[in-house]
mmCIF file of the N, C-alpha and C atoms, coordinates in Angstrom:
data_MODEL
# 
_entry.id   MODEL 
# 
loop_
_atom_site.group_PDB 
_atom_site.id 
_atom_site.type_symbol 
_atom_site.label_atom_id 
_atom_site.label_alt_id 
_atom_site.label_comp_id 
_atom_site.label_asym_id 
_atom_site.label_entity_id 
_atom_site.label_seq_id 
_atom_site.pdbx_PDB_ins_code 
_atom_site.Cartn_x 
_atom_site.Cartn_y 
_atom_site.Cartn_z 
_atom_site.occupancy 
_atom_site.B_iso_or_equiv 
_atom_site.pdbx_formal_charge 
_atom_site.auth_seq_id 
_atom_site.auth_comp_id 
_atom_site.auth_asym_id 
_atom_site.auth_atom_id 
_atom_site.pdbx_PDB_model_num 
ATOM 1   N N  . UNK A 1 1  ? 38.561  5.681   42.642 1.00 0.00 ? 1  UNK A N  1 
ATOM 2   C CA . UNK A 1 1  ? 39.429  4.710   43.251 1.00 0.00 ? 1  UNK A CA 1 
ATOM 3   C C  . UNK A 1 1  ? 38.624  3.694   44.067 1.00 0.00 ? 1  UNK A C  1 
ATOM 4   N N  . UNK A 1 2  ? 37.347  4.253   44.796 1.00 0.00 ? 2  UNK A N  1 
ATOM 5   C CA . UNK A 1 2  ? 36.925  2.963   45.415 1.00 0.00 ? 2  UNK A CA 1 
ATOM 6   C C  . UNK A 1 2  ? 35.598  2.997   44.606 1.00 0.00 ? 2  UNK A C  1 
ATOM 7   N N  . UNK A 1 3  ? 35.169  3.327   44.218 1.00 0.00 ? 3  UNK A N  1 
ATOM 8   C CA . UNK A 1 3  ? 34.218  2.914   42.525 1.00 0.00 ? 3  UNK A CA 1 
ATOM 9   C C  . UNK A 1 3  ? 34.309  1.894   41.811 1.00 0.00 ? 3  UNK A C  1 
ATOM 10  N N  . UNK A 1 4  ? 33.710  0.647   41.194 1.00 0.00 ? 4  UNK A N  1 
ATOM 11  C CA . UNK A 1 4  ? 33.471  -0.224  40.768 1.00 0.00 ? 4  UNK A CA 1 
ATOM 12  C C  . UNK A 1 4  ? 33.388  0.745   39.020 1.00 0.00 ? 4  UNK A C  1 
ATOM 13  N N  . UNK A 1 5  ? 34.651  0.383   37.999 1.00 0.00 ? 5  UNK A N  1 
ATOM 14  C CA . UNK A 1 5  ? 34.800  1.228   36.535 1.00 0.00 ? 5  UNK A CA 1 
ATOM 15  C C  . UNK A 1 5  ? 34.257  0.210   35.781 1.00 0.00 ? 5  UNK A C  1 
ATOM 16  N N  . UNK A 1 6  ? 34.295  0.331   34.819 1.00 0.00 ? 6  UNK A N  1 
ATOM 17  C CA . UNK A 1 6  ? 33.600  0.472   33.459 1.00 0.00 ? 6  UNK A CA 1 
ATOM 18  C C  . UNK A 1 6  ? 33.955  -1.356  33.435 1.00 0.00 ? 6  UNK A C  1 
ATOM 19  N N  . UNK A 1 7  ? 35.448  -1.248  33.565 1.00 0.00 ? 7  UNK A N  1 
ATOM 20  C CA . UNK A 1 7  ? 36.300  -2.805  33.317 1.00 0.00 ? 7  UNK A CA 1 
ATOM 21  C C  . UNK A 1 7  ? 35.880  -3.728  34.086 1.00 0.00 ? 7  UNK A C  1 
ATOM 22  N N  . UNK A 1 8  ? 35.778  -3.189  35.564 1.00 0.00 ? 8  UNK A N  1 
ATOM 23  C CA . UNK A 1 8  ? 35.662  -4.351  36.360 1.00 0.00 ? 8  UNK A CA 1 
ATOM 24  C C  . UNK A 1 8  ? 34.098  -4.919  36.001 1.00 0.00 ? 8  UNK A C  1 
ATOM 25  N N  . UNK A 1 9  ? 33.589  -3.842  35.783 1.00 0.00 ? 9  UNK A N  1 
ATOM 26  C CA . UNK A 1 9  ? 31.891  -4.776  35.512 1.00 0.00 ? 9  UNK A CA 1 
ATOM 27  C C  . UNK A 1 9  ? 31.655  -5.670  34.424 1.00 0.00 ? 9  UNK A C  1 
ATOM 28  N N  . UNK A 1 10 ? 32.894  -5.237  33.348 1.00 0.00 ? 10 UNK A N  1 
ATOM 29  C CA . UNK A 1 10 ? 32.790  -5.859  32.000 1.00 0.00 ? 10 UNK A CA 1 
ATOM 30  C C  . UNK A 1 10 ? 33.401  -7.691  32.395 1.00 0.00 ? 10 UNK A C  1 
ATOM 31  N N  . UNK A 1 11 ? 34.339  -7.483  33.280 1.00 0.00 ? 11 UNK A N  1 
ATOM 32  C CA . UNK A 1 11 ? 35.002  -8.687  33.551 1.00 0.00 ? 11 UNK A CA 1 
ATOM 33  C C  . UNK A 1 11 ? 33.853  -9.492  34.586 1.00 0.00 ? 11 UNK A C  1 
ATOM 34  N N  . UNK A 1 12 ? 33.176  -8.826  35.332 1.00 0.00 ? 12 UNK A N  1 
ATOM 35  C CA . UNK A 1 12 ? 32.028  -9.493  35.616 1.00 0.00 ? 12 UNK A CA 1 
ATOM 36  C C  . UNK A 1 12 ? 31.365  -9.879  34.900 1.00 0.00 ? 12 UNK A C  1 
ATOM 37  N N  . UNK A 1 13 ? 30.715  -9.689  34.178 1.00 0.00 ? 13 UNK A N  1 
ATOM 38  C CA . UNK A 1 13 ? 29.514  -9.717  33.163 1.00 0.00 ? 13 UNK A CA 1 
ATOM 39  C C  . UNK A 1 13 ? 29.851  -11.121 32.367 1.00 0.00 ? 13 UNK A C  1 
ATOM 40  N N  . UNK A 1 14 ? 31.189  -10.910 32.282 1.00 0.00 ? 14 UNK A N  1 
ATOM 41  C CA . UNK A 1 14 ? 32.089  -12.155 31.659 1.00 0.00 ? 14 UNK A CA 1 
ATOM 42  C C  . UNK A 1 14 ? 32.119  -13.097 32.073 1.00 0.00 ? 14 UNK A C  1 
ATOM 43  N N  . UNK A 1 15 ? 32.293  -13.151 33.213 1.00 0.00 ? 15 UNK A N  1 
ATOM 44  C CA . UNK A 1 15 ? 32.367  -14.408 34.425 1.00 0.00 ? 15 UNK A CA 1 
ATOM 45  C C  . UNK A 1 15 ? 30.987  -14.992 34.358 1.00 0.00 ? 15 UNK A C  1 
ATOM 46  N N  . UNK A 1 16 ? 30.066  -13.515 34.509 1.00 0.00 ? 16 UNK A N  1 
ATOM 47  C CA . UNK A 1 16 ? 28.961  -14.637 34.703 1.00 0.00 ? 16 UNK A CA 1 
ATOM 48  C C  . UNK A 1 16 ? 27.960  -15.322 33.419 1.00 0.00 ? 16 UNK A C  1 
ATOM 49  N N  . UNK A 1 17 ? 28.575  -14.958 32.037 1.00 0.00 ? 17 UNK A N  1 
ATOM 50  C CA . UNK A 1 17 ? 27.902  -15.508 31.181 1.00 0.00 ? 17 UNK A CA 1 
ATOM 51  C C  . UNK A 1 17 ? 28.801  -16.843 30.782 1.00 0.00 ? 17 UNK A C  1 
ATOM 52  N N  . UNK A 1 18 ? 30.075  -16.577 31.309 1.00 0.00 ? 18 UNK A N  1 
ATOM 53  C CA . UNK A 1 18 ? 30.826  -18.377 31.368 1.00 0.00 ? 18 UNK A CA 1 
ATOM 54  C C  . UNK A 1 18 ? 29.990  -18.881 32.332 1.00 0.00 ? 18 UNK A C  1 
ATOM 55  N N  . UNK A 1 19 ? 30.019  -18.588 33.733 1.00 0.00 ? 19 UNK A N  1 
ATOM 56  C CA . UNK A 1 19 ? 29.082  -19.722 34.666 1.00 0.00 ? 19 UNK A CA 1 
ATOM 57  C C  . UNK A 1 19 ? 27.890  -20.265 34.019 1.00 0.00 ? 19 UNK A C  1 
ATOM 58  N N  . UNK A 1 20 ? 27.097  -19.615 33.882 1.00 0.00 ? 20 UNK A N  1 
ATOM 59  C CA . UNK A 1 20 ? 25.506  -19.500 34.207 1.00 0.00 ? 20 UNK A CA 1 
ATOM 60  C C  . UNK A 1 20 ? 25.118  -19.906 31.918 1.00 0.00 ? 20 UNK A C  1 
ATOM 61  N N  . UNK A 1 21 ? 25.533  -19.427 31.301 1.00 0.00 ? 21 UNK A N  1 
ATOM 62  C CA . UNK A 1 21 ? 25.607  -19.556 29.888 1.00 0.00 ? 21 UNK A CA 1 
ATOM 63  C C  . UNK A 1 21 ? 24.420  -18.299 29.212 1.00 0.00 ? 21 UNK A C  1 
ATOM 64  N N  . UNK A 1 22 ? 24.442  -18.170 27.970 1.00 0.00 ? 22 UNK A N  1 
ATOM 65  C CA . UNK A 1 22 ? 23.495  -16.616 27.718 1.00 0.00 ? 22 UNK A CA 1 
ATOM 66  C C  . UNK A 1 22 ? 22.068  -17.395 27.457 1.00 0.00 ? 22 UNK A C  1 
ATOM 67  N N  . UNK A 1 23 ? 21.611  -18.928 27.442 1.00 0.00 ? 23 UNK A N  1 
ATOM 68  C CA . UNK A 1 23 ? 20.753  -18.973 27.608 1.00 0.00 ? 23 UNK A CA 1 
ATOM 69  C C  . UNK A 1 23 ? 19.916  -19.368 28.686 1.00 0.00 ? 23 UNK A C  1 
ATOM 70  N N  . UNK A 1 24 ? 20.527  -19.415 29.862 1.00 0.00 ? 24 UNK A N  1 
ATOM 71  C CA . UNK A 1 24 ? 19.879  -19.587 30.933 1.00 0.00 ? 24 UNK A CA 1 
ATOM 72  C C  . UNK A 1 24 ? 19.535  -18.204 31.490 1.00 0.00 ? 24 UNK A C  1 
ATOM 73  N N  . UNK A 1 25 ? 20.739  -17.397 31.009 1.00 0.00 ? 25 UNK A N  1 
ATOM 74  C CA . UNK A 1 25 ? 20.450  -15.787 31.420 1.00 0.00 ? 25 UNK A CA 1 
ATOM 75  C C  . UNK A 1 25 ? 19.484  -15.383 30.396 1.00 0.00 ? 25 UNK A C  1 
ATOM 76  N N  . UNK A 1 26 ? 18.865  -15.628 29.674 1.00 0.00 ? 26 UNK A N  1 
ATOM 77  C CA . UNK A 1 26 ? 17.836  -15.463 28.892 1.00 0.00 ? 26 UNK A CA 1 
ATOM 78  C C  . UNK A 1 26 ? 16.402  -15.406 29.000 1.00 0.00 ? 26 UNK A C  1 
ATOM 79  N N  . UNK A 1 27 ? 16.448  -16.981 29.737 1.00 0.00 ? 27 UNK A N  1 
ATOM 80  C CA . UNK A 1 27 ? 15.925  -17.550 30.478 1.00 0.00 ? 27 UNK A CA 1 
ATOM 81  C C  . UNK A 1 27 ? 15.101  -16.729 31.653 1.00 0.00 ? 27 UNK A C  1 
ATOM 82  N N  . UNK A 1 28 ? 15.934  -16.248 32.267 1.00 0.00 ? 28 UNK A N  1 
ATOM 83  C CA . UNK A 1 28 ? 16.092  -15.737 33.820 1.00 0.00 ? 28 UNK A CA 1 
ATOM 84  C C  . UNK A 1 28 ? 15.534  -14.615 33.456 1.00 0.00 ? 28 UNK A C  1 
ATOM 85  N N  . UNK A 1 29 ? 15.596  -13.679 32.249 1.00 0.00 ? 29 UNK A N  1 
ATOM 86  C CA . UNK A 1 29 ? 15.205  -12.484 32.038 1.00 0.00 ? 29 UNK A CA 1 
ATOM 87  C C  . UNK A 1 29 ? 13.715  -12.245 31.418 1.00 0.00 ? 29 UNK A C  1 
ATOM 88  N N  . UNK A 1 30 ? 13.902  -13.347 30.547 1.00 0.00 ? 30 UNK A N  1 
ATOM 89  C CA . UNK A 1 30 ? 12.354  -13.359 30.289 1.00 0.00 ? 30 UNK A CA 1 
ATOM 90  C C  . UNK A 1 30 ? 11.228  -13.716 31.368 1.00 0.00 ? 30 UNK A C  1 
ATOM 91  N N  . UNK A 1 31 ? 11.836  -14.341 32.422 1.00 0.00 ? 31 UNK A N  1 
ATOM 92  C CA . UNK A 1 31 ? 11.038  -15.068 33.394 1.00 0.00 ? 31 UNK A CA 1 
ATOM 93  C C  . UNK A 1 31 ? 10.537  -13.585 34.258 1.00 0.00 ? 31 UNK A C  1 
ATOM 94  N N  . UNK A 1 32 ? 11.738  -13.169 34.102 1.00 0.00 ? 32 UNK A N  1 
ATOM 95  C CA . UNK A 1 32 ? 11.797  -11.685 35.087 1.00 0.00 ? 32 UNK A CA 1 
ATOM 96  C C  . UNK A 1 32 ? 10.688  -10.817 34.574 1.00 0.00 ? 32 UNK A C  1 
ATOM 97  N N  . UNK A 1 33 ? 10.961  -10.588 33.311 1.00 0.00 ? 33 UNK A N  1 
ATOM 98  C CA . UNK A 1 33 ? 10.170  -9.638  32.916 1.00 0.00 ? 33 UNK A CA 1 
ATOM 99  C C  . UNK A 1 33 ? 8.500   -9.984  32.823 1.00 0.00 ? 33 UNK A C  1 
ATOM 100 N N  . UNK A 1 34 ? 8.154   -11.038 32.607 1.00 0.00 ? 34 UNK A N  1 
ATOM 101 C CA . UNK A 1 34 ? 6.813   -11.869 32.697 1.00 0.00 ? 34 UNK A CA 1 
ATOM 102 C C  . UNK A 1 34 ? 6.167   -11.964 33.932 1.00 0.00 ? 34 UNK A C  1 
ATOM 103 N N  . UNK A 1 35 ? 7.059   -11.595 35.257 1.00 0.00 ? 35 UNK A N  1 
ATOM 104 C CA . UNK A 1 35 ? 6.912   -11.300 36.658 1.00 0.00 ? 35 UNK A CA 1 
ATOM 105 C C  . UNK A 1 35 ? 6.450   -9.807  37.098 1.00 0.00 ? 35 UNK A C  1 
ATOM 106 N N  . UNK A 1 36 ? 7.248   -9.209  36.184 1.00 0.00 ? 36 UNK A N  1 
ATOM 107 C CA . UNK A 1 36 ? 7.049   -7.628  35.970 1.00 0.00 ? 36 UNK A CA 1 
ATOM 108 C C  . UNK A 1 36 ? 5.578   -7.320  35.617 1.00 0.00 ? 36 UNK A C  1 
ATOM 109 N N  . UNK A 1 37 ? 5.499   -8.273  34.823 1.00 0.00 ? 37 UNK A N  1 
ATOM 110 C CA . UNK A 1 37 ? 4.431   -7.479  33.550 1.00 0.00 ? 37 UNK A CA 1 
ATOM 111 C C  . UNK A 1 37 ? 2.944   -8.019  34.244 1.00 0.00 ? 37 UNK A C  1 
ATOM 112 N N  . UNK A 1 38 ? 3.364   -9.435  34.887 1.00 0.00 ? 38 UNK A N  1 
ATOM 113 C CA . UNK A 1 38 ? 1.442   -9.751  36.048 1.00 0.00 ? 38 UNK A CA 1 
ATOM 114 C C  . UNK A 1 38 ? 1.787   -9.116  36.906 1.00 0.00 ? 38 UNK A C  1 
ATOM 115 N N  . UNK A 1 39 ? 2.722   -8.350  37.776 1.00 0.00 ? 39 UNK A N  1 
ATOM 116 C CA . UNK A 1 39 ? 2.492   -7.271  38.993 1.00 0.00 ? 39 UNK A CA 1 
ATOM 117 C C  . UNK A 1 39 ? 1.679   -6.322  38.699 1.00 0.00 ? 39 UNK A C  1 
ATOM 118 N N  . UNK A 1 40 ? 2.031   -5.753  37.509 1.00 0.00 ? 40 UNK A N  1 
ATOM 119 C CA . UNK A 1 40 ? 1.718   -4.272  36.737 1.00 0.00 ? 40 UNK A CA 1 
ATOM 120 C C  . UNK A 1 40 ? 0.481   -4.292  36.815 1.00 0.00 ? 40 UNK A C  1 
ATOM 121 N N  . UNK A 1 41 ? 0.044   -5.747  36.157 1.00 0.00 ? 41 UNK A N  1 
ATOM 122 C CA . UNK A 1 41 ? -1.323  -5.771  35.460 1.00 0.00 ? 41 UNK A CA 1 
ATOM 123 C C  . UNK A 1 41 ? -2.531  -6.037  37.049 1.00 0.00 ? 41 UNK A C  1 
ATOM 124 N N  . UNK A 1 42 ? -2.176  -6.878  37.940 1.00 0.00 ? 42 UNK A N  1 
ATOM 125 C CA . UNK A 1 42 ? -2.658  -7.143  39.259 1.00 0.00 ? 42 UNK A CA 1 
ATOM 126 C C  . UNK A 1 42 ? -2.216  -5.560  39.654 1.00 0.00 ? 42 UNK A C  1 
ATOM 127 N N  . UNK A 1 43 ? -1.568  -4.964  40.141 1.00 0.00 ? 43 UNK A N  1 
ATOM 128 C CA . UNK A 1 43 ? -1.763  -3.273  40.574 1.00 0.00 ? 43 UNK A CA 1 
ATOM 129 C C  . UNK A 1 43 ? -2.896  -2.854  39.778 1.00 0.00 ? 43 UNK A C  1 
ATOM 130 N N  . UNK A 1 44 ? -3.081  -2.453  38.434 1.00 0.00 ? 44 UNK A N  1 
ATOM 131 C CA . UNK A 1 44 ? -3.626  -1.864  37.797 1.00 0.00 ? 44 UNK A CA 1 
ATOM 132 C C  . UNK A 1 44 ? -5.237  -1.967  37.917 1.00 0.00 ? 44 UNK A C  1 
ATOM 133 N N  . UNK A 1 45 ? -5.516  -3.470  37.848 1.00 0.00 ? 45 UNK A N  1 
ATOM 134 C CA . UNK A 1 45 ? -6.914  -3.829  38.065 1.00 0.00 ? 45 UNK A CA 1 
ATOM 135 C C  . UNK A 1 45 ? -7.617  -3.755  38.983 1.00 0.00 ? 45 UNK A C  1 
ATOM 136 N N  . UNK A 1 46 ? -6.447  -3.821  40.434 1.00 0.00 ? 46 UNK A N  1 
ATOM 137 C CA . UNK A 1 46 ? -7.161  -3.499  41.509 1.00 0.00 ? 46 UNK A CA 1 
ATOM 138 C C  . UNK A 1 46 ? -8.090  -2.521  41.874 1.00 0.00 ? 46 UNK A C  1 
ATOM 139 N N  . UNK A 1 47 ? -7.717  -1.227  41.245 1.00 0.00 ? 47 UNK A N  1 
ATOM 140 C CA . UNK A 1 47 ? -7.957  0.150   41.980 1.00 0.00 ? 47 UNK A CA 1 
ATOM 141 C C  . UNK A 1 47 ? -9.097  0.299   41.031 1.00 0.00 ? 47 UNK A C  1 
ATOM 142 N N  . UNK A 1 48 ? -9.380  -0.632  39.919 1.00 0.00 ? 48 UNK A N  1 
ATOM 143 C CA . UNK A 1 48 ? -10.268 -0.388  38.829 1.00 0.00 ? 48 UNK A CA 1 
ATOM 144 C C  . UNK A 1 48 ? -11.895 -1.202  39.458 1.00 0.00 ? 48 UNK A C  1 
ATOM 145 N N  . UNK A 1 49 ? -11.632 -1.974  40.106 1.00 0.00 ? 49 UNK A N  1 
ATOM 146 C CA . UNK A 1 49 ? -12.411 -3.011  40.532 1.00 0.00 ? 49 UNK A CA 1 
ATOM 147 C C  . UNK A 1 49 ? -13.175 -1.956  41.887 1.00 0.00 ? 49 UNK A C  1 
ATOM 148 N N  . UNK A 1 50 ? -12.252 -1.018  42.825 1.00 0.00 ? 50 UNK A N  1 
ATOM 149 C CA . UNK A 1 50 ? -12.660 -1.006  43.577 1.00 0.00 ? 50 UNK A CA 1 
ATOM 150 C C  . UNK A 1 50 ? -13.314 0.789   42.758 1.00 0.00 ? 50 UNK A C  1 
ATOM 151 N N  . UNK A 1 51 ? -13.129 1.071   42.155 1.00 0.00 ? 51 UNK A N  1 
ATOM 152 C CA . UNK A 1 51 ? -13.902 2.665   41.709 1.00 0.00 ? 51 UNK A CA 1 
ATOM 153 C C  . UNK A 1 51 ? -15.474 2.021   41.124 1.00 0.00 ? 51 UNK A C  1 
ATOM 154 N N  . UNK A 1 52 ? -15.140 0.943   40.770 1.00 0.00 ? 52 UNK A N  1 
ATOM 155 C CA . UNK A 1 52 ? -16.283 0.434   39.910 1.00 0.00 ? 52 UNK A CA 1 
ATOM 156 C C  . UNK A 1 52 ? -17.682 0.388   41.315 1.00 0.00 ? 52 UNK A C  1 
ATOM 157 N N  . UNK A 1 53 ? -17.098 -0.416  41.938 1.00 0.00 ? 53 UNK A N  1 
ATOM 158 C CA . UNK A 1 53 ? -18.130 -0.424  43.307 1.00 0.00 ? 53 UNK A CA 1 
ATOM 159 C C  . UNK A 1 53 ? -18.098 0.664   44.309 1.00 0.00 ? 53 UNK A C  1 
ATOM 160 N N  . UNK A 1 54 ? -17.388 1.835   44.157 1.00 0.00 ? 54 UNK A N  1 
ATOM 161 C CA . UNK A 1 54 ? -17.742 2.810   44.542 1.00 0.00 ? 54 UNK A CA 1 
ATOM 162 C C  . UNK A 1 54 ? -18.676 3.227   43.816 1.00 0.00 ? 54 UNK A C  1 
ATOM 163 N N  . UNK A 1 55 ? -18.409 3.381   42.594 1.00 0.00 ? 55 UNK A N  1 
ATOM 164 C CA . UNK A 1 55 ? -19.814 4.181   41.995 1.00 0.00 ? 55 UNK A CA 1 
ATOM 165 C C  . UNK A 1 55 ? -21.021 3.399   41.770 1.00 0.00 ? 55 UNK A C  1 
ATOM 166 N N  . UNK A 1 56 ? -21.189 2.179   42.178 1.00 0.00 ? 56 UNK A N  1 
ATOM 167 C CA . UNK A 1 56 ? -22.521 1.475   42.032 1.00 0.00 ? 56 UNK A CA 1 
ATOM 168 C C  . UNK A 1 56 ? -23.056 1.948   43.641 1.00 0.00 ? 56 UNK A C  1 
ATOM 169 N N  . UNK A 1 57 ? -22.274 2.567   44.711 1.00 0.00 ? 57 UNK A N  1 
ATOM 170 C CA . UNK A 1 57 ? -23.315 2.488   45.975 1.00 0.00 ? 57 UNK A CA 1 
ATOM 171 C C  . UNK A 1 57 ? -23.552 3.773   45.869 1.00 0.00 ? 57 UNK A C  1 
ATOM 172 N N  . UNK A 1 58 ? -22.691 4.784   45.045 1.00 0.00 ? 58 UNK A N  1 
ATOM 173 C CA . UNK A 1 58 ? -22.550 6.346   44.972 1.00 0.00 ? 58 UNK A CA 1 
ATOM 174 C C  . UNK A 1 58 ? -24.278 6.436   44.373 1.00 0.00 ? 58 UNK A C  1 
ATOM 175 N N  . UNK A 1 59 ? -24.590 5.675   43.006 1.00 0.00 ? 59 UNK A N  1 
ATOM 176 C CA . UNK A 1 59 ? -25.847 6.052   42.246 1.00 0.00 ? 59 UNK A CA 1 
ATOM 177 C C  . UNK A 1 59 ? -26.974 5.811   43.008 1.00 0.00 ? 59 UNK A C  1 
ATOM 178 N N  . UNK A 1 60 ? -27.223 4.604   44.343 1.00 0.00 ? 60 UNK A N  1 
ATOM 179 C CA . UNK A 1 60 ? -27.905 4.188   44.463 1.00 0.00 ? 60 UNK A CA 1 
ATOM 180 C C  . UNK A 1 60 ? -28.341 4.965   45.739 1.00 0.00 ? 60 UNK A C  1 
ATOM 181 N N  . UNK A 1 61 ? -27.297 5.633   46.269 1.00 0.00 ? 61 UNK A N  1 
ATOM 182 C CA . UNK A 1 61 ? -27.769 7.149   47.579 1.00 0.00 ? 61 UNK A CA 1 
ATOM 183 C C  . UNK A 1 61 ? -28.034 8.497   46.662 1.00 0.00 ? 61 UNK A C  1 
ATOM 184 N N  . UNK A 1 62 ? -27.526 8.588   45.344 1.00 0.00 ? 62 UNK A N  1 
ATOM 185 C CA . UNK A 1 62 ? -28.153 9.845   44.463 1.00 0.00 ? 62 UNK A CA 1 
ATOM 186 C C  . UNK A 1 62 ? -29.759 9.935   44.567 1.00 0.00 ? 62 UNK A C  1 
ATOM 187 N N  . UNK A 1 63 ? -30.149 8.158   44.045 1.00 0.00 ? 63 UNK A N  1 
ATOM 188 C CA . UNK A 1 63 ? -31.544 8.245   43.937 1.00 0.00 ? 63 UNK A CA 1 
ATOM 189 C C  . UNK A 1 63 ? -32.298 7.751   45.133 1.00 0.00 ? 63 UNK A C  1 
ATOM 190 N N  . UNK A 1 64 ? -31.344 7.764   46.043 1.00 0.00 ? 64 UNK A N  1 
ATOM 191 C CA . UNK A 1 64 ? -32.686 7.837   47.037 1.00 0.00 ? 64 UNK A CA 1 
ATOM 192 C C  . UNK A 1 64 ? -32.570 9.001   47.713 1.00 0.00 ? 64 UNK A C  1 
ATOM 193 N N  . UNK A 1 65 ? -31.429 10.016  47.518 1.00 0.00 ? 65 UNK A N  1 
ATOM 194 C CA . UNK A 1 65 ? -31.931 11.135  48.198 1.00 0.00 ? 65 UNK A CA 1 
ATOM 195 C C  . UNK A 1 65 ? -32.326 12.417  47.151 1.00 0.00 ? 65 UNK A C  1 
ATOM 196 N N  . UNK A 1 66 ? -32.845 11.876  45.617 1.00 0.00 ? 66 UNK A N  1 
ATOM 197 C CA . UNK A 1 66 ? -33.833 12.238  44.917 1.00 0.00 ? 66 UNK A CA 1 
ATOM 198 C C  . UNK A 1 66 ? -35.171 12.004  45.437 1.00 0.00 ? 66 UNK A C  1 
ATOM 199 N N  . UNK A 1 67 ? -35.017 10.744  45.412 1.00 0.00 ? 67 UNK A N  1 
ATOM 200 C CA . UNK A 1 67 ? -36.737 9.807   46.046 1.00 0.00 ? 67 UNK A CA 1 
ATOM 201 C C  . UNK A 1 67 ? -37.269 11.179  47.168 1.00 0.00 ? 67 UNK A C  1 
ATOM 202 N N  . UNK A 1 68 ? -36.116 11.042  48.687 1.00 0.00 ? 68 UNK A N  1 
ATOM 203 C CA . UNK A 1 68 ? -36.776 11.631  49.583 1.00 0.00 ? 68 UNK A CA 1 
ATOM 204 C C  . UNK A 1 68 ? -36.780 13.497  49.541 1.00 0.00 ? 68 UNK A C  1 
ATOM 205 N N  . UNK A 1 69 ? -36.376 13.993  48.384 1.00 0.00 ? 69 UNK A N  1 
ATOM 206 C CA . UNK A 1 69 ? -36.379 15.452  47.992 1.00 0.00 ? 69 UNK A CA 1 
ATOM 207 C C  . UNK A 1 69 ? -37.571 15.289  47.167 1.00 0.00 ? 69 UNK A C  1 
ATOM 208 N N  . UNK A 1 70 ? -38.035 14.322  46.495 1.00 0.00 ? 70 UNK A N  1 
ATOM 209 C CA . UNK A 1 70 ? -39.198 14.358  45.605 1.00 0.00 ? 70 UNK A CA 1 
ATOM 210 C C  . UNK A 1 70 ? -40.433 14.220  46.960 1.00 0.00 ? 70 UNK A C  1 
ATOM 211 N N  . UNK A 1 71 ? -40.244 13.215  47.661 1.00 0.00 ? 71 UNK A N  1 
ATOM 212 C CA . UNK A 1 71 ? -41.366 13.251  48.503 1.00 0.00 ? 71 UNK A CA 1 
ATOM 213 C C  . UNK A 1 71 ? -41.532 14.495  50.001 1.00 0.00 ? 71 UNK A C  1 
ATOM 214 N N  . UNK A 1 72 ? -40.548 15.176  50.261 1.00 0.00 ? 72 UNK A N  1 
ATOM 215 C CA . UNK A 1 72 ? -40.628 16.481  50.782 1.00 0.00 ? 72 UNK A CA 1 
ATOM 216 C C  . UNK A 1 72 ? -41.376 17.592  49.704 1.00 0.00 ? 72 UNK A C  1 
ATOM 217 N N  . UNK A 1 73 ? -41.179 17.652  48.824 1.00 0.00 ? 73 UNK A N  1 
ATOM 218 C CA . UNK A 1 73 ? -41.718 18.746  47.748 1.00 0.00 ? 73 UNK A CA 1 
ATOM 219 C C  . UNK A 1 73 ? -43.526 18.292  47.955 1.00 0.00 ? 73 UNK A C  1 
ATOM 220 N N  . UNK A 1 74 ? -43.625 17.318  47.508 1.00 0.00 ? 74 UNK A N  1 
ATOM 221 C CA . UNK A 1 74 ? -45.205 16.476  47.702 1.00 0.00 ? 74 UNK A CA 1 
ATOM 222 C C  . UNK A 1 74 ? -45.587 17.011  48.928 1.00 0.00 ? 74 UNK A C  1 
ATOM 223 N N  . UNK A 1 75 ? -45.195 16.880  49.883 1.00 0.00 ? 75 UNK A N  1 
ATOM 224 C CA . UNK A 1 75 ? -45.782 17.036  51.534 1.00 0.00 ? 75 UNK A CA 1 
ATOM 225 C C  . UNK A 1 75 ? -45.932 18.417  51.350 1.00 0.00 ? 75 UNK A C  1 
ATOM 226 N N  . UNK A 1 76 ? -44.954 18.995  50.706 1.00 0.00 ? 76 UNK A N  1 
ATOM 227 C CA . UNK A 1 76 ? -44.983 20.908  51.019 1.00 0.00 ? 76 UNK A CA 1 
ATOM 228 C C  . UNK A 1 76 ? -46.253 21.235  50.034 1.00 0.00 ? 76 UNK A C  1 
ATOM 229 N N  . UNK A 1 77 ? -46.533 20.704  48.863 1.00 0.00 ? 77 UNK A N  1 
ATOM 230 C CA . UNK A 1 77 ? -47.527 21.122  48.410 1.00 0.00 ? 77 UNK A CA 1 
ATOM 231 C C  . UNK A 1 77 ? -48.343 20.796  48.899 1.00 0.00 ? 77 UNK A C  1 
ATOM 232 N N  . UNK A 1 78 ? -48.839 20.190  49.575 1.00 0.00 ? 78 UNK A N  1 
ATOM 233 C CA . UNK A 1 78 ? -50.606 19.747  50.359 1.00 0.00 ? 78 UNK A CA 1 
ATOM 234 C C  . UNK A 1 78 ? -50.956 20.805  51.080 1.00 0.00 ? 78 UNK A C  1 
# 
């Protein structure tokens, strides 16, 4: 009873493809979805960009705390 049924949305839907016409709502949807689809893609790349430069500073403390385990071993043998 205070629920919005099946009819009343249909009689909406109606109204608004007389106002507005099905190709401006067309319009509006493709625009929408093309809005959708560069969010997705800007989220996505972000987190890709930033793993990438994590692991370029990650390799570059591997080998230097190879370097200074290689040059402790040297000192212990003398």
């Amino acid at each position: 009873m205070g629920g919005i049924g099946i009819w009343q949305l249909l009689i909406i839907l109606v109204i608004v493809f007389m106002l507005f016409g099905t190709k401006r709502l067309r319009g509006l949807g493709g625009d929408l979805g093309s809005a959708i689809k560069g969010f997705k893609k800007a989220v996505s790349e972000e987190p890709a960009e930033k793993v990438e430069d994590k692991s370029d500073t990650d390799d570059t403390q591997t080998v230097e705390k190879v370097i200074e385990g290689e040059s402790e071993k040297v000192d212990s043998k003398k």
